[in-house]
Every structure is written in structure tokens, then in C-alpha cells.
N, C-alpha and C positions, 0 to 999 in steps of 0.2 A: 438631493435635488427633487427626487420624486414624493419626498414629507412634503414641504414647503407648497408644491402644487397641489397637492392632495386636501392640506389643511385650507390656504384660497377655497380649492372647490366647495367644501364643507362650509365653512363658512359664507359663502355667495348663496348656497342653496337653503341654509339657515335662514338668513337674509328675507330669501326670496319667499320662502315659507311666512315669517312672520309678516310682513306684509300684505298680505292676502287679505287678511279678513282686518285691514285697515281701511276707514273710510276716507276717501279724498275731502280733503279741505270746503270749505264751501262756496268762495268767491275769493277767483284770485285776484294780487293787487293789481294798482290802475299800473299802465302802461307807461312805463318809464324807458329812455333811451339808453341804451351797451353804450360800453368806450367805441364797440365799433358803429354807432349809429342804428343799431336793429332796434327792434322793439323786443326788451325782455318781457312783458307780456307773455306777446305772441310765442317767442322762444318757449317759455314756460309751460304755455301751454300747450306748444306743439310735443314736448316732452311727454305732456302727461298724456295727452292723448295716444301718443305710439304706445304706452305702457299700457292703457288701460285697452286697446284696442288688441294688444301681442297676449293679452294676460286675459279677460275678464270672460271673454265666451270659451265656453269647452267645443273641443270638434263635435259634438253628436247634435250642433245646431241650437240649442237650447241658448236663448237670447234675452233670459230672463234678469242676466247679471251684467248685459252689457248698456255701456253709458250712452242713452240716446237719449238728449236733452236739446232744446230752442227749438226753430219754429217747425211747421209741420213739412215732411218731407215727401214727396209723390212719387210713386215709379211704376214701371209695367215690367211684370212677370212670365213666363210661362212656365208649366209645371205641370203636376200630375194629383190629383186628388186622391190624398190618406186613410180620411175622415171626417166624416157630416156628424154635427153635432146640434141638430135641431130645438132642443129643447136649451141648449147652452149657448144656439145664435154662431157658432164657430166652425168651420171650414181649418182641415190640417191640409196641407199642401208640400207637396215635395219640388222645390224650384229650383232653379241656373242662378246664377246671379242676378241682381238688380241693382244696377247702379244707378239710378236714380236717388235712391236709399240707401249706395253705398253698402250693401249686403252682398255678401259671396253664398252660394248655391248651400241650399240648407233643408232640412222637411222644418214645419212649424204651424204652429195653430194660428189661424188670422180669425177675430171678430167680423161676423159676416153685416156689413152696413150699406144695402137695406139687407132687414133680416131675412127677407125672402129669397136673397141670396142662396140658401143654403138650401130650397127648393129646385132650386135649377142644374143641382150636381149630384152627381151620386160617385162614390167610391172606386177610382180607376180610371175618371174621365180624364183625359188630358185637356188643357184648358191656356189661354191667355187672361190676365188678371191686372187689372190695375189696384193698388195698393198705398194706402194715406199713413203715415208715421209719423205720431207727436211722442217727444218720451218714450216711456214706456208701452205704448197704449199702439196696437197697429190694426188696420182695416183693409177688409177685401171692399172696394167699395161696386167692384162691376167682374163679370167674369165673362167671358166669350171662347165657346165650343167651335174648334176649328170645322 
């Protein structure tokens, strides 16, 4: 009894390992109806985004590998300042959640937009921040000292 489970496990973790450094398709199909009237689309895609959402970023925050694609997304932060990176225009920031942007609490580097941003912070200020997400691509665009 205890083979039989052992070999599943192995084999799901197999599985799960090759996967990984598989790229998602590129555009899923159009939007056809289930026997039960849902939208397989939707369905499908709601699939793939639990996977890529349960799997793609590592706990140490690092959101380099996670899927944030369509239009731009807004939210407001608070957090604590990491690192000014003046010459590289970038602000690291240690935050709470922001759901606005659908983000859970994380440190992370934001493009400081306007650049002078990054003149009005120094290392250890705690801070309020609103914050622009296209893609890949994220922006501190205002920052406010309580």
C-alpha cells in the first residue's frame, strides 16, 4: 500500500518539476460554451492562472517571474524604505499588501516615476506610496511621509 503512494508522490513531483521551466501557450482559444453552459474560456483560464499564481513567484518576493499582463493596474501602499538607487532612478521598498494590484506584502525594487522621487526618501523612512503596474514594468509614482 505504501509503494503505490510513494510512486504517485514521485511521479506528481516529476510532473511538477518538469513543468516549471515550461512556457504557457500564447493566446487561449475563443470562448466556447460547457455541456453545463459556463464559459470554457474563462474556466481555462481561471485554471491557469491559479497555477501560475500558486507556482510562479518564490516567497522572498521576487516578482520577476510572475504573470502580470493587460491594462495598467493602480494601488496604494505603505511600507518602509530598503534602498535609493539614484543613479538607477529605483526605490526598494518593504510593503503590506496592496490590493489594488492584487499583491500580498513583499520588499521589492519600484522605478521611481517622476525621478525625483527618489530625492525625497532616504533609507528607513516609513512612507505611504501609490503605485502604476503594466506587465512587467512597476512605478512608484508619489510617495507621502507620514
Amino acid at each position: 500500500m505504501k509503494r503505490p503512494n510513494l510512486t504517485l508522490v514521485a511521479l506528481g513531483l516529476a510532473a511538477a518539476l518538469a513543468a516549471c521551466g515550461k512556457k504557457e501557450a500564447a493566446a487561449p482559444a475563443p470562448a466556447e460554451p460547457t455541456a453545463a453552459g459556463g464559459d470554457a474560456a474563462a474556466t481555462n483560464s481561471m485554471a491557469s492562472s491559479a497555477v501560475a499564481t500558486n507556482s510562479a513567484a518564490p516567497a522572498s518576493g521576487n516578482m520577476s517571474t510572475m504573470q502580470m499582463s493587460g491594462p495598467a493596474m493602480t494601488g496604494t501602499g505603505e511600507g518602509e524604505v530598503k534602498a535609493v538607487d539614484k543613479t538607477a532612478g529605483t526605490i526598494t521598498l518593504k510593503h503590506g499588501p496592496i490590493p489594488g494590484v492584487k499583491w500580498p506584502a513583499m520588499t521589492m525594487t519600484f522605478k521611481a516615476n517622476p525621478a525625483a522621487l527618489v530625492d525625497q526618501v532616504k533609507v528607513g523612512d516609513k512612507v505611504s506610496f501609490d503605485v502604476k503596474v503594466q506587465g512587467q514594468d512597476n512605478e512608484v509614482t508619489a510617495i507621502r511621509k507620514p
